[in-house]
N, C-alpha and C positions, 0 to 999 in steps of 0.2 A: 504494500500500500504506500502511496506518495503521501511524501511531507506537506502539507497543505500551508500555502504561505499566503499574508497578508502586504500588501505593499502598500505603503503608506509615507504619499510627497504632493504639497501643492505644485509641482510642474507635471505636467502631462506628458515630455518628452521622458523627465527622467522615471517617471512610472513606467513610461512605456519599455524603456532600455533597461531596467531592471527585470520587469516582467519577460522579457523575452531571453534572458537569460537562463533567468531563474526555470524559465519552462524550456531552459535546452537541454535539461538535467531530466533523464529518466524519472530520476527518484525525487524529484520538484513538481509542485503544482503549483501555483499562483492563482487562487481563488477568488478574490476581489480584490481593488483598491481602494485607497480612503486621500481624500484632498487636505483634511485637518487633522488635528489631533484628536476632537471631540468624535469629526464621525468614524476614527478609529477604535476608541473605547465604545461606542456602538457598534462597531463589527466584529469588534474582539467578543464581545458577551454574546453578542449573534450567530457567529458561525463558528467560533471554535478555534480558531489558527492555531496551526503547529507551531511556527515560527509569524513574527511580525519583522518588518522591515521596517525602521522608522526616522524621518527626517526629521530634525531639531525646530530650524528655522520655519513655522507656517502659522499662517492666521486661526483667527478663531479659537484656538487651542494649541501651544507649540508643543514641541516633542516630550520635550521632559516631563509636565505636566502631564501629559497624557502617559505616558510613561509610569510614572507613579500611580494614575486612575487605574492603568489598566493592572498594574502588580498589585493593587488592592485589592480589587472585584475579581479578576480570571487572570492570576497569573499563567503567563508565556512569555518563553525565549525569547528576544527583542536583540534587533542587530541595528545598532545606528550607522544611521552613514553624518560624517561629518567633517568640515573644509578643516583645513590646515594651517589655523593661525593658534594664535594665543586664544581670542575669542572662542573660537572654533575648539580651543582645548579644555576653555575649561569649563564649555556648556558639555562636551563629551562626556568628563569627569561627572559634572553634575546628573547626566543621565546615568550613568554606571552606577553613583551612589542612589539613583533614583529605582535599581533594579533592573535595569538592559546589562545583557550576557556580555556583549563583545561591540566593536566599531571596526568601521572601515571609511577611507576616506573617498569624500561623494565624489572627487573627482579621479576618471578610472587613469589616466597615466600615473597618478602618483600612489596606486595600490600595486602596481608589476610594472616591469620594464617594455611589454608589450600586451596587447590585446588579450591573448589564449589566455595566459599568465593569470591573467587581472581577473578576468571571465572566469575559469579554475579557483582561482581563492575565492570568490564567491558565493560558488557554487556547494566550496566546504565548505566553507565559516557557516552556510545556512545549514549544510547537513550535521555540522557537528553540532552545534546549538541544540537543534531539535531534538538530540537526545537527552536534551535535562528536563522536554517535558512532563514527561509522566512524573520525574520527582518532583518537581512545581507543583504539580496538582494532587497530592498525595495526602492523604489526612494527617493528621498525628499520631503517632503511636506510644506505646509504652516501650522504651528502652529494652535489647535485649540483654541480655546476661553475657558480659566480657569470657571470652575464653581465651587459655592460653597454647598457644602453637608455636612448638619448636620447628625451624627455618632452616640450622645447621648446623653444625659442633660450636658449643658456645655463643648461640645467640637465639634467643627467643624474642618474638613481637606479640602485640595484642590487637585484640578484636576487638574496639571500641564501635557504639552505638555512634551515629550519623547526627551531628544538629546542623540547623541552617544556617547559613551564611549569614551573617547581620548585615544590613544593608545591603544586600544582593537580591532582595524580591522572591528568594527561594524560598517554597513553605519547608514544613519539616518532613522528614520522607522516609518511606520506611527503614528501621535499621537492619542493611543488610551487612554480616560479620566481612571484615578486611583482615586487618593484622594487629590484633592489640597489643599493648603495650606491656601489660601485666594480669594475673589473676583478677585483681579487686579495680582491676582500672585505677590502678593510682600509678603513677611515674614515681621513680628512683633514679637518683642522679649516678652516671658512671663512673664518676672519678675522676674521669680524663678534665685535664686542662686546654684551658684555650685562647687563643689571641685573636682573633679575627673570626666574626663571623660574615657569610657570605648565601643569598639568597636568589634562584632563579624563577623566571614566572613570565609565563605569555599573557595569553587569552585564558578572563577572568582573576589576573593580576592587581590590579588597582585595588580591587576591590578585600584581596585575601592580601597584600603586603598591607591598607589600611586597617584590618582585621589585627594582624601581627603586630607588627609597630606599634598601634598607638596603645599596647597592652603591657609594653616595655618601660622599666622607670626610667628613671634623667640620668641615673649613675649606673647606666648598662656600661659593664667593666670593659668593653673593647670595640673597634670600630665593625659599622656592619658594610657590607658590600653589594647594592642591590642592581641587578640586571633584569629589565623587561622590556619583554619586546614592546616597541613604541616608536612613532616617527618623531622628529627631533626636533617640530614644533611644541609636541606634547610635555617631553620631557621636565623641563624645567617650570612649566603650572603644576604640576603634578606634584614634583618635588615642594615648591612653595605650599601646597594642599596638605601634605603629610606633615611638613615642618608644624603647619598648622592646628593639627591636629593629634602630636605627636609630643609627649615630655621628653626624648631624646631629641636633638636636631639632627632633621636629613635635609639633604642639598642636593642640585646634581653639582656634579663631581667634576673638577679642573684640575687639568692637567699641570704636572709637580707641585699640587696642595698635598701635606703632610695628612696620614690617615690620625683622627683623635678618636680615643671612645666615647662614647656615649653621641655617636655619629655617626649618619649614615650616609654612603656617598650612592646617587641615583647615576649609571651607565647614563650618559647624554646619547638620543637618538639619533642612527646617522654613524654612531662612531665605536671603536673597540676600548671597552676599559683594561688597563691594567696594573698590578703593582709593581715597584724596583725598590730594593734596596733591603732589609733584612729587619724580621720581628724588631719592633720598638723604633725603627727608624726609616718607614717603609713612607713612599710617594705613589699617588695616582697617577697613572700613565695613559693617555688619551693620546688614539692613533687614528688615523682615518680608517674609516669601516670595513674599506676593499671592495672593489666590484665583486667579485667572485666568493666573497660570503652571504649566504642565505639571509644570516642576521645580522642586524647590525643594531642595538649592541649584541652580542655573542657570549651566549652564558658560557658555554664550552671553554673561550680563552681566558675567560675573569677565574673560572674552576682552574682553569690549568696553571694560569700564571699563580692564583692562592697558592696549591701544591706547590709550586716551586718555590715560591718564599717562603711559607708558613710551615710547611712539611706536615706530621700530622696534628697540627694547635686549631684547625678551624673546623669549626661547625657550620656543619653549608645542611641546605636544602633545596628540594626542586618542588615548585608549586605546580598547581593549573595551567594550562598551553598547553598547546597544539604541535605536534610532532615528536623530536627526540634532542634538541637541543639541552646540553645538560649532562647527558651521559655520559659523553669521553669525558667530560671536564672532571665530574664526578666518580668515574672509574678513576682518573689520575691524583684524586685527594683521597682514595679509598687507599690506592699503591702506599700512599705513603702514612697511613695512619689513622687518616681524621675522619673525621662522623659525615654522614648521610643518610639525610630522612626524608621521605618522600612523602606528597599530602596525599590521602588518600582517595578512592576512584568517586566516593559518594558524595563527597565536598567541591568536589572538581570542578570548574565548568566545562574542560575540557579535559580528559584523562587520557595526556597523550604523553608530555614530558616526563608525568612523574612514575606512568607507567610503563614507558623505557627505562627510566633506573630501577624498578622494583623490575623486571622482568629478566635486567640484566644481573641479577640479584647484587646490585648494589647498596643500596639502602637497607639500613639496619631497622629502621623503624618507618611503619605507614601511618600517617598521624589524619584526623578530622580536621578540617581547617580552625575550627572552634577551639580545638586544644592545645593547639600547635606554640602557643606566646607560654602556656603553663610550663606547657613539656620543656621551653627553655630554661625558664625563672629555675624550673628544679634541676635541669642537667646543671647550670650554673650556680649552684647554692643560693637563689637569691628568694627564696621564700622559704 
């Protein structure tokens, strides 16, 4: 059965160039369009949509507004499209926090470097979304009972109960078992020491690094290191939005500033982060992004380069996105010691990075996005 999609733009061309994309896809429908936001929350609770397509800027009702009506009354997956300025970034942000899964920008040269490309991302971003509808729409349940499952000589994970995203428009959905952490669901700290933490996240990032962060004190003992995918207008609202809302300070991150703790440096869009220089004396290193890498920023080189300075002192994780970005960088912090914990498939918006590192059995620990800031405070003694 196809995804049934709603499309939703006051221009008639760009309805029409979506719609006819979107219906070049076997597994796509395109069931109606909407001109505003209002007669989208009317056709949301009308027909049902798999997926919503939704434009920011329109009369009558704009995106985000609607946005918010519609994750109130009938949540569904929502993909904004939106321009590429500051404005343009941090009405996106505002829709994200509003409860839309992912964006893409509305104008298609600057989503791929040609037509197919652009057309193809599309085409996913709408089919990976649509798999978080059923847990949108899911009742509440009663939590189930943590169990514990050994993984490999000397390492058990736990099967922790699924909550919703806070500010992601996701209801709560049934708990189905992943990898828990312990018996009684409570976390126990390792032992291990560490100097740098370092964090990666695509699609459905903003919203689970907000999640993280702003649940961290002011005297978080070491710098953190955050890579997501983003274009590199976004980067730096985004960054201001976390500082904002955040008792540690994050920024995006300039090339040869000193790393401090209780600090988090945000990958700038567009470009490769990395570190030089050695524990306690280490600098941000900002390079140009490269044609020929997929991402730009590149969780894989910010992991790799950690590994190389940090050796095993850092505690990384791979969030939500799409693909496998993550995994070398995370295998090479594994080589040498250090922690990797992966969020787990139900908290996801998209379970694609973190299910590359749990698959490549990398990751020691599969965590709920909701417990994910605990599971630190305790790996680090700070509660």
């Amino acid at each position: 059965m196809s995804v049934k999609v709603l499309v939703v733009d006051d221009s008639s061309f760009f309805r029409r160039r979506v719609s006819e994309i979107i219906n070049g896809d076997p597994r796509l429908e395109v069931i109606d369009c909407a001109v505003n936001g209002k007669e989208a929350v009317e056709k949301a609770a009308k027909l049902k949509p798999d997926v919503i397509t939704m434009d920011i800027e329109m009369p009558v009702m704009d995106g985000i507004t609607a946005v918010r009506e519609i994750m109130r009354t009938n949540p569904t997956p929502i993909l904004m499209f939106s321009s590429l300025t500051h404005d343009g970034a941090k009405a996106t942000l505002d829709a994200l926090d509003a409860g839309a899964l992912d964006f893409l920008p509305k104008k298609f040269e600057d989503i791929a470097r040609n037509r197919d490309d652009a057309v193809s991302l599309l085409q996913q971003r709408v089919s990976e979304i649509a798999r978080k509808r059923s847990f949108m729409r899911r009742p509440a349940v009663a939590p189930a009972p943590a169990m514990s499952t050994p993984v490999s000589a000397g390492a058990t994970v736990t099967r922790t109960p699924v909550r919703p995203m806070a500010g992601s428009g996701l209801a709560t959905g049934t708990a189905v078992p992943t990898r828990p952490v312990s018996s009684m669901g409570r976390f126990k700290a390792s032992g291990k020491r560490y100097q740098l933490t370092a964090i990666g996240t695509s699609t459905g990032g903003p919203v689970a690094l907000q999640k993280v962060l702003s649940a961290l004190p002011a005297n978080y003992p070491m710098p953190i290191l955050l890579i997501q995918h983003m274009p590199s207008t976004f980067t730096a609202a985004f960054a201001q939005r976390l500082n904002g809302l955040c008792k540690i300070s994050v920024k995006e991150a300039q090339d040869g500033e000193p790393l401090k703790a209780g600090t988090a440096y945000l990958a700038p869009g567009g470009m490769q982060m990395m570190i030089d220089g050695r524990p306690g004396a280490t600098r941000v290193k900002i390079i140009d992004g490269g044609d020929r890498m997929n991402y730009k920023p590149c969780v894989d080189v910010t992991f790799g380069s950690a590994a190389n300075v940090y050796g095993d002192k850092v505690l990384s994780m791979v969030l939500t996105g799409m693909g496998a970005d993550g995994r070398d960088g995370a295998r090479m912090l594994k080589q040498q010691g250090s922690t990797v914990w992966a969020q787990d498939e139900d908290s996801c918006v998209v379970y694609g990075m973190p299910q590359a590192v749990a698959k490549a059995g990398i990751s020691t620990e599969d965590l709920p996005l909701d417990r994910i800031a605990e599971r630190i405070l305790v790996e680090l003694n700070l509660v």
